[in-house]
One Martini backbone bead per residue (centre of mass of N, CA, C, O) as a GRO file, in nm:
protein
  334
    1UNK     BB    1   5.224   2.147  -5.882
    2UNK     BB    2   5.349   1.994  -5.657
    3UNK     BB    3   5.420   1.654  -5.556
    4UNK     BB    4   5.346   1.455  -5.290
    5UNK     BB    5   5.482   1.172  -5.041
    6UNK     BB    6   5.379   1.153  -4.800
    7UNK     BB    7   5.320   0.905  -4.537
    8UNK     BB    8   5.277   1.042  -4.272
    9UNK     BB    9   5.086   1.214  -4.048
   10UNK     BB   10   5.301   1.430  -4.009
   11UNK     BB   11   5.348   1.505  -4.275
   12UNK     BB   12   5.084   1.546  -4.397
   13UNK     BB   13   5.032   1.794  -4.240
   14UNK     BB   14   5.246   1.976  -4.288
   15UNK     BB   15   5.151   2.018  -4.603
   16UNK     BB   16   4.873   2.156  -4.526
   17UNK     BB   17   5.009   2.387  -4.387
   18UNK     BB   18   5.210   2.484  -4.615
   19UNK     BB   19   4.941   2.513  -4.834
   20UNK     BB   20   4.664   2.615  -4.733
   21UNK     BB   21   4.659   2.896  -4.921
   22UNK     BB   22   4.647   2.723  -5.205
   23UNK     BB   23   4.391   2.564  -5.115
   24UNK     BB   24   4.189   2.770  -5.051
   25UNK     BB   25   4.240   2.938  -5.384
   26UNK     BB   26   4.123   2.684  -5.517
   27UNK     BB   27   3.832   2.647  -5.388
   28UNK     BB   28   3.733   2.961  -5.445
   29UNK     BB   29   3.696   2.893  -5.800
   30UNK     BB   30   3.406   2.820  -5.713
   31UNK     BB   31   3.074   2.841  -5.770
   32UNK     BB   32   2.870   3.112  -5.734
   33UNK     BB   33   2.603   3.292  -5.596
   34UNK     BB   34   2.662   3.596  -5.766
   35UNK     BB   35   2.967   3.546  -5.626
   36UNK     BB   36   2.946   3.556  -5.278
   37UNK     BB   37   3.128   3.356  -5.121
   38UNK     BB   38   2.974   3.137  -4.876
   39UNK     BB   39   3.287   3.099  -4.719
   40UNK     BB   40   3.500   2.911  -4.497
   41UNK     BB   41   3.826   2.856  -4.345
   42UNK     BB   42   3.996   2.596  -4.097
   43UNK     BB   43   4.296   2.540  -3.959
   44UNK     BB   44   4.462   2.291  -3.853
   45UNK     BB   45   4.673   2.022  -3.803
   46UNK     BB   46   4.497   1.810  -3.951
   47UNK     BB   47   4.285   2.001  -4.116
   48UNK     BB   48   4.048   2.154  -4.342
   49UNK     BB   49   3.753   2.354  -4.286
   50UNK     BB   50   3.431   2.393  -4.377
   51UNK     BB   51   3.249   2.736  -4.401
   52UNK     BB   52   2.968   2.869  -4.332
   53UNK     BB   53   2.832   3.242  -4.459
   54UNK     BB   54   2.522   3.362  -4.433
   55UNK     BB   55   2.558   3.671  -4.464
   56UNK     BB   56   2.581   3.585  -4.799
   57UNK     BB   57   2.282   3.536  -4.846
   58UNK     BB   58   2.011   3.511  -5.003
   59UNK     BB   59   1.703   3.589  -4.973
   60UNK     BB   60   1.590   3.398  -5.112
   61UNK     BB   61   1.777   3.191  -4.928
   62UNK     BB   62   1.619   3.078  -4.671
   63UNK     BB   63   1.741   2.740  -4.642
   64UNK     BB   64   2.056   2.726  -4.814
   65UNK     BB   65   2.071   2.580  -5.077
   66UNK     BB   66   2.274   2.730  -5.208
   67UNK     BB   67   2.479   2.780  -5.024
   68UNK     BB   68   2.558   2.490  -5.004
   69UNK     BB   69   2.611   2.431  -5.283
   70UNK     BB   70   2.847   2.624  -5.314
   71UNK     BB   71   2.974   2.482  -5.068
   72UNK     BB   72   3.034   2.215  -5.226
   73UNK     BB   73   3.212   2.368  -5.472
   74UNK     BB   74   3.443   2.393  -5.313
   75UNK     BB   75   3.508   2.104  -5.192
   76UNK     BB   76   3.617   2.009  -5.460
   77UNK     BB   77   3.817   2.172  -5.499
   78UNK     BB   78   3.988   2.110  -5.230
   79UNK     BB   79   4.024   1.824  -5.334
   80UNK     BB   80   4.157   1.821  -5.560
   81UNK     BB   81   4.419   1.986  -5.428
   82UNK     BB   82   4.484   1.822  -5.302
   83UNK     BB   83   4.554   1.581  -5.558
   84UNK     BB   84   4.731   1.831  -5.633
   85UNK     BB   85   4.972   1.720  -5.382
   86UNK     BB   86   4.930   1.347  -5.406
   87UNK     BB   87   4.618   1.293  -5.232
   88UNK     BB   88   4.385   1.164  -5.066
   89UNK     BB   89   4.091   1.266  -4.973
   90UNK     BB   90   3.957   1.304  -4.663
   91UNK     BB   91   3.585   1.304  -4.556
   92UNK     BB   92   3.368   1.504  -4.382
   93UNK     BB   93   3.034   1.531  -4.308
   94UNK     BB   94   2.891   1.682  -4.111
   95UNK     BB   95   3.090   1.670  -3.840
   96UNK     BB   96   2.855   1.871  -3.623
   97UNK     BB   97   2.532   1.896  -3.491
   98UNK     BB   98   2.621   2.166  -3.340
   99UNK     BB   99   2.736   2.262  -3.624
  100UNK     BB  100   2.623   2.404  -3.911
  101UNK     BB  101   2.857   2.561  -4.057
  102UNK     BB  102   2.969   2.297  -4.037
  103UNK     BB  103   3.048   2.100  -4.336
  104UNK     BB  104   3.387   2.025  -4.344
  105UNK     BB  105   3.627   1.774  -4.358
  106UNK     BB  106   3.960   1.770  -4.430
  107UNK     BB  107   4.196   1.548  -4.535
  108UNK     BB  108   4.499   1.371  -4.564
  109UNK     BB  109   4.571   1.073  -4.765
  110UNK     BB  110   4.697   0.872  -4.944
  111UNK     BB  111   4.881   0.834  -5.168
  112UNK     BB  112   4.824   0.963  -5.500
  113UNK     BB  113   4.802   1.055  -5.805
  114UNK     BB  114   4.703   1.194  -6.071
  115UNK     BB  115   4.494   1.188  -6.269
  116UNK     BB  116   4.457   1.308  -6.645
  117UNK     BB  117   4.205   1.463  -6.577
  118UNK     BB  118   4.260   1.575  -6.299
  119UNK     BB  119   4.499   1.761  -6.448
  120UNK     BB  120   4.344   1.889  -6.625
  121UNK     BB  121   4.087   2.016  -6.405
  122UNK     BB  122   4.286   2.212  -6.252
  123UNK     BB  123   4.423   2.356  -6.556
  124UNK     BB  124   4.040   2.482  -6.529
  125UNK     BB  125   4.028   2.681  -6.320
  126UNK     BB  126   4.109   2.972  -6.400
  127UNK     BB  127   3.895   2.940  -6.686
  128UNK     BB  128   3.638   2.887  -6.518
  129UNK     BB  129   3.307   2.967  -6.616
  130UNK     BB  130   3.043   3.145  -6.615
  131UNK     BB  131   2.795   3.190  -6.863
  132UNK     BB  132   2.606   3.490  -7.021
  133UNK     BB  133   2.701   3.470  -7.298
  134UNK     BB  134   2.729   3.362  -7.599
  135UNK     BB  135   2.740   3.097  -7.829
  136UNK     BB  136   2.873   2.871  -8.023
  137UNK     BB  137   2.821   2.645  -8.330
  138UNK     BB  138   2.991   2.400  -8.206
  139UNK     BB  139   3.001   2.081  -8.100
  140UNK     BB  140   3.038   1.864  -7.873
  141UNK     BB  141   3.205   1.642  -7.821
  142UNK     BB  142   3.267   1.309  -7.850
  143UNK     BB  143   3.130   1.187  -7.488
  144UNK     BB  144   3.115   1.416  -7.270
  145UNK     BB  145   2.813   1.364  -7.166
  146UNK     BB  146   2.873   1.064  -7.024
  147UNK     BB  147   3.115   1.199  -6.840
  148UNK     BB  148   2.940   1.356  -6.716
  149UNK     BB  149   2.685   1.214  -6.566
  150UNK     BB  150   2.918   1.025  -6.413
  151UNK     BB  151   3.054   1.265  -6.248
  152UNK     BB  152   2.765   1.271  -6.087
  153UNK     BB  153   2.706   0.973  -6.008
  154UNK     BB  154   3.007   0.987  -5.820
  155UNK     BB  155   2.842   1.169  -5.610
  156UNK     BB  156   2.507   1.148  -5.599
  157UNK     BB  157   2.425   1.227  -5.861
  158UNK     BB  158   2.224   1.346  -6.121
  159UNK     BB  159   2.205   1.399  -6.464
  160UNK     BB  160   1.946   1.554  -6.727
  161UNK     BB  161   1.868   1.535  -7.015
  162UNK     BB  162   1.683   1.786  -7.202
  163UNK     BB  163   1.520   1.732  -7.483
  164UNK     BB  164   1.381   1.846  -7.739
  165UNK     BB  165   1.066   1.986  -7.654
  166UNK     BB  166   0.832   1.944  -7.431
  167UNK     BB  167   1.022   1.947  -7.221
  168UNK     BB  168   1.141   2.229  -7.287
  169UNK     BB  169   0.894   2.404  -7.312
  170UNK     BB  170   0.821   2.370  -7.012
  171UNK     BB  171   1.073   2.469  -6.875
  172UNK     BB  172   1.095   2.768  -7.009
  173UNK     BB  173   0.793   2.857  -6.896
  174UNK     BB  174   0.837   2.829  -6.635
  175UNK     BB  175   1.085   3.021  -6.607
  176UNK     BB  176   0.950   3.279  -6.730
  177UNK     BB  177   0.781   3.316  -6.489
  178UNK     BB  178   0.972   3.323  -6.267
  179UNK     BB  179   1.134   3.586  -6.383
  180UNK     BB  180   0.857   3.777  -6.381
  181UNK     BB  181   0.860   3.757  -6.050
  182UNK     BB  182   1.144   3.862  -5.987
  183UNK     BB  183   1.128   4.110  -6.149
  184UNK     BB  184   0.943   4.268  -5.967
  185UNK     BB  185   1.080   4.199  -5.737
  186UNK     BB  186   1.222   4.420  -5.498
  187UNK     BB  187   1.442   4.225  -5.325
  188UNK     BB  188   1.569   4.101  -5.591
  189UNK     BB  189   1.659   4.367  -5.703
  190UNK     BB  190   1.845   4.419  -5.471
  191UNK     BB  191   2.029   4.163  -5.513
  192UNK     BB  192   2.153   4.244  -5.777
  193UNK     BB  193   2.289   4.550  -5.703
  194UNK     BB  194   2.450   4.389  -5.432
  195UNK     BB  195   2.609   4.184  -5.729
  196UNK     BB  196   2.701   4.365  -5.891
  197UNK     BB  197   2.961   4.527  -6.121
  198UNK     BB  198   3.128   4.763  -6.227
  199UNK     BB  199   3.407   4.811  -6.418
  200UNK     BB  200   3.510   5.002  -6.140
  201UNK     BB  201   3.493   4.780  -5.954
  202UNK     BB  202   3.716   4.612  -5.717
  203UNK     BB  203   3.588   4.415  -5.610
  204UNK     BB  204   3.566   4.053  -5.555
  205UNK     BB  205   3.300   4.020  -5.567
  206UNK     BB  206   3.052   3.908  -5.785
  207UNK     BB  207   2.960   4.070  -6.054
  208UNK     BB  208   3.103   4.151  -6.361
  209UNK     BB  209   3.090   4.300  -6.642
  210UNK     BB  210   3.220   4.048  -6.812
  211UNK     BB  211   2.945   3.885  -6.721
  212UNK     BB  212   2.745   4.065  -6.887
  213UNK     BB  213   2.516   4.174  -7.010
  214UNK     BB  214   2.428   4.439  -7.286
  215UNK     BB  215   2.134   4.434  -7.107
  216UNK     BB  216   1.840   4.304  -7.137
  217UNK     BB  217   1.772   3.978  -7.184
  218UNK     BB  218   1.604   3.822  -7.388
  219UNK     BB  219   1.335   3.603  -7.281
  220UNK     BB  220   1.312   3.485  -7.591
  221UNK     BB  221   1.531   3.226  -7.738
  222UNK     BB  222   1.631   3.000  -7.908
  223UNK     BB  223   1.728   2.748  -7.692
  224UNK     BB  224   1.705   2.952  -7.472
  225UNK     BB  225   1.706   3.051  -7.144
  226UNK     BB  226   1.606   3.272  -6.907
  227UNK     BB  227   1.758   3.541  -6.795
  228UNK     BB  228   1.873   3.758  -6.558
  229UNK     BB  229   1.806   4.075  -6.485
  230UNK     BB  230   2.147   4.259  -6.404
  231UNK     BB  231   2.134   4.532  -6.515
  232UNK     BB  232   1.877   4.732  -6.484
  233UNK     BB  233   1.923   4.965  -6.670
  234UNK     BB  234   2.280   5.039  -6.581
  235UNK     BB  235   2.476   4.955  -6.820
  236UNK     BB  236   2.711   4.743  -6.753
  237UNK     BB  237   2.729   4.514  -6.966
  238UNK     BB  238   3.013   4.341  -7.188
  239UNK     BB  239   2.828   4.105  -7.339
  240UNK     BB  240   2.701   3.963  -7.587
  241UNK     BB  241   2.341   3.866  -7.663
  242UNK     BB  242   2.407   3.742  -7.927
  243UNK     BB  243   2.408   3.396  -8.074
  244UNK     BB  244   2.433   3.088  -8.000
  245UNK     BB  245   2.294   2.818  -7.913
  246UNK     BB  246   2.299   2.592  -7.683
  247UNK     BB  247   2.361   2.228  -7.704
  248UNK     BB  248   2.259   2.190  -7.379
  249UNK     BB  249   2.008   2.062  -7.146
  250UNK     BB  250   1.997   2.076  -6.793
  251UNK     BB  251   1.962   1.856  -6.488
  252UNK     BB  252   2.019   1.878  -6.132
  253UNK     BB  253   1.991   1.577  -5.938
  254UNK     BB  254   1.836   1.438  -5.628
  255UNK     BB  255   1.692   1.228  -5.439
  256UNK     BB  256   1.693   1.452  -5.216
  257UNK     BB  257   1.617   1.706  -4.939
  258UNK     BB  258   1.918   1.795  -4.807
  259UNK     BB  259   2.218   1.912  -4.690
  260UNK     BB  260   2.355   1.661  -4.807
  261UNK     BB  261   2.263   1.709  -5.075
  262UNK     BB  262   2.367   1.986  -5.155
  263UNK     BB  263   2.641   1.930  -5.117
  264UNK     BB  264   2.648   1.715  -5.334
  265UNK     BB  265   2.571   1.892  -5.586
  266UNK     BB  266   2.796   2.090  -5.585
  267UNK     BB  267   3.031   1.867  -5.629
  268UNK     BB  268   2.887   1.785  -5.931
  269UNK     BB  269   2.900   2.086  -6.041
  270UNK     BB  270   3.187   2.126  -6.062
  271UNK     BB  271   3.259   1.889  -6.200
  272UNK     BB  272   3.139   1.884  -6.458
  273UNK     BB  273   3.245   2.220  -6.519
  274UNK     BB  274   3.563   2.129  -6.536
  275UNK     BB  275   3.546   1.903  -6.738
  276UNK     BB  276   3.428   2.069  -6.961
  277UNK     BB  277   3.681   2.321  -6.931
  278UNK     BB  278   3.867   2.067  -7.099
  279UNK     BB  279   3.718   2.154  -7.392
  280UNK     BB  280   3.546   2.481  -7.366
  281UNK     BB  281   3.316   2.392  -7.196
  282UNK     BB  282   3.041   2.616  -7.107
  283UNK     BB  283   2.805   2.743  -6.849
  284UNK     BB  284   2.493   2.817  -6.765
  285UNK     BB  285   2.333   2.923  -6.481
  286UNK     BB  286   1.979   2.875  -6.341
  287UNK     BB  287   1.834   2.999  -6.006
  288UNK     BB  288   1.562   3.124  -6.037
  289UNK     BB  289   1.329   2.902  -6.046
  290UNK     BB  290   1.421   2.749  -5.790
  291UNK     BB  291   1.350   3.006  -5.587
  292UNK     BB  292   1.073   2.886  -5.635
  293UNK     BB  293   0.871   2.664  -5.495
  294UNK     BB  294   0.686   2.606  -5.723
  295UNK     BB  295   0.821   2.578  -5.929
  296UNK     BB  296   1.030   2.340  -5.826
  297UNK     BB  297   0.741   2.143  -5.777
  298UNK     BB  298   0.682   2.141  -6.099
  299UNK     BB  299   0.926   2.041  -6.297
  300UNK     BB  300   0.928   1.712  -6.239
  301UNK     BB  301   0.666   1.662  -6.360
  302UNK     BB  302   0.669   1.841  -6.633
  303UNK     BB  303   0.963   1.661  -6.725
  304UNK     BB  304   1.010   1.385  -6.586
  305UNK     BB  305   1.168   1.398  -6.294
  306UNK     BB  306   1.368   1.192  -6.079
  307UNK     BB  307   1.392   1.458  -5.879
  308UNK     BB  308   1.545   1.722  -5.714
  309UNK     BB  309   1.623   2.042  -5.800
  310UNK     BB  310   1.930   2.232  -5.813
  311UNK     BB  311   2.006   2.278  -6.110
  312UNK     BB  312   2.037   2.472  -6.403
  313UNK     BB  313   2.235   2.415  -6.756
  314UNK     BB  314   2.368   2.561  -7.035
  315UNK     BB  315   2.591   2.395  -7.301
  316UNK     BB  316   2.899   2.492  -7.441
  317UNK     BB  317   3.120   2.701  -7.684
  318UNK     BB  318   3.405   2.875  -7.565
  319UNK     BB  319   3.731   3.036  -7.627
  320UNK     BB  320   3.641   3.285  -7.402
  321UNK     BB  321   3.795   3.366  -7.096
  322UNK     BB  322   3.678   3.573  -6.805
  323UNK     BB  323   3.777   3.591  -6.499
  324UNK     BB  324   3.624   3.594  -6.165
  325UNK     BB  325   3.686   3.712  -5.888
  326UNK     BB  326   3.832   3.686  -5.549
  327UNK     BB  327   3.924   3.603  -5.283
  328UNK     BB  328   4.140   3.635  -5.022
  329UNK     BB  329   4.268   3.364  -4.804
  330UNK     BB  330   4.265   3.595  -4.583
  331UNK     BB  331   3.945   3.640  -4.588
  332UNK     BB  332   3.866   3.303  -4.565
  333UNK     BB  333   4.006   3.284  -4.267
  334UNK     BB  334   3.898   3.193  -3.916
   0.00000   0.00000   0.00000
């Protein structure tokens, strides 16, 4: 992508709105619950605004906490393509408390470069995906972990990483509690129906049959955490279930938990995971423990973390990365 340097308020307008099909396209290669893709944007004159859209949200998530992060994490991808198209994003969060869908405004400021992690991680758009089949057996590159985390927490959340041990064994089976109830619930049943996708599926949206594993999941494999079963016994997914246990697990914690805090957790998690995917190492990411508010009121106690939990992630090396459909921004656009 070309960078531009306008200067004035109507210049740098005018760039906004002549790119905005290329904002809103890069914003929404996102990650998202089920890849669900709950957001809106309107181009207005001088901002693009993102609006949440409840429609899609998941039934499980009666408070919106997912369907925020999901839409946090589209907020971070606008953020970068501006930046990659030479200005510093101005935003605004929940910039309007009648307007609870309106969720943020991003306005074009002050030119800037990118500089050169920022264009790695737009190079890593294309190829971030959600990981949910075996990882490699080489370990992370070194200094990485302190780089997300630090990413982390220039968004206003923290990274936990949870060393191998009491606390990694206390997380798992709470996972795995919460795994065997929600695959019990015919609710929970119906919501991965509703967004799984057979290989000859044209949708844009949900998981597409590349992305699942080939059966149901094992409950336990060693430094594995429970995946959720997407397959439901339709033998839909293309990807084999066994391979290297992952290199780390970590959990994304906010200090509060209110909607303002999911936005920013959501940022933190897309920063985190495009940063990674500059290096080649993909997240899983485990939002079934967390769908459940005891487990989620449980975990902080039991792992010993400092603040409320927004994701779980499982983080490794894959060299091979299958894009997952998005909507086009056409579809997108209020």
């Amino acid at each position: 992508m070309k960078t531009y340097t306008a200067e004035s308020a109507g210049e740098r307008a005018q760039e906004l709105a002549q790119h905005a099909q290329y904002l809103i396209a890069s914003a929404a290669r996102a990650p998202s619950v089920h890849n669900s893709q709950p957001w809106r944007f309107r181009v207005s004159q001088d901002a693009i605004e993102l609006w949440s859209d409840p429609r899609r949200r998941t039934w499980s998530d009666a408070s919106g906490r997912e369907m925020l992060i999901s839409c946090g994490a589209a907020l971070y991808g606008l953020r970068l393509a501006v930046r990659s198209l030479g200005f510093q994003p101005v935003v605004e969060l929940l910039p309007e408390s009648a307007r609870l869908r309106l969720l943020a405004r991003v306005r074009p400021g002050r030119a800037l470069a990118m500089n050169a992690l920022e264009t790695r991680m737009m190079a890593a758009v294309p190829h971030r995906h959600t990981h949910r089949g075996p990882f490699e057996s080489t370990s992370l590159p070194p200094g990485l972990l302190p780089r997300l985390q630090n990413d982390v927490l220039r968004e206003g959340a923290e990274l936990a990483l949870i060393q191998p041990g009491l606390g990694y064994e206390r997380l798992a089976q709470l996972a795995v509690s919460a795994a065997r109830r929600g695959d019990l619930d015919p609710r929970a049943r119906a919501t991965i129906r509703r967004w799984t996708r057979a290989a000859s599926d044209p949708a844009r949206d949900g998981i597409p049959a590349t992305a699942l594993t080939a059966g149901p999941a094992p409950r336990m494999r060693p430094g594995r955490l429970p995946q959720r079963d997407f397959d439901l016994g339709r033998h839909l997914g293309l990807l084999p279930v066994d391979g290297a246990p992952p290199a780390v697990t970590a959990v994304l914690l906010t200090r509060d938990d209110r909607r303002l805090d999911w936005l920013r957790a959501g940022q933190a998690l897309y920063r985190v995971l495009l940063d990674a995917a500059t290096e080649w190492v993909f997240a899983s990411l485990y939002t079934q423990p967390l769908e459940d508010p005891v487990t989620r009121l449980l975990i902080p106690g039991q792992v010993g973390l400092p603040g409320h939990p927004q994701m779980i992630m499982q983080l490794g090396r894959v060299t091979a990365a299958a894009a997952t459909a998005r909507r086009s921004p056409g579809e997108l656009i209020l």
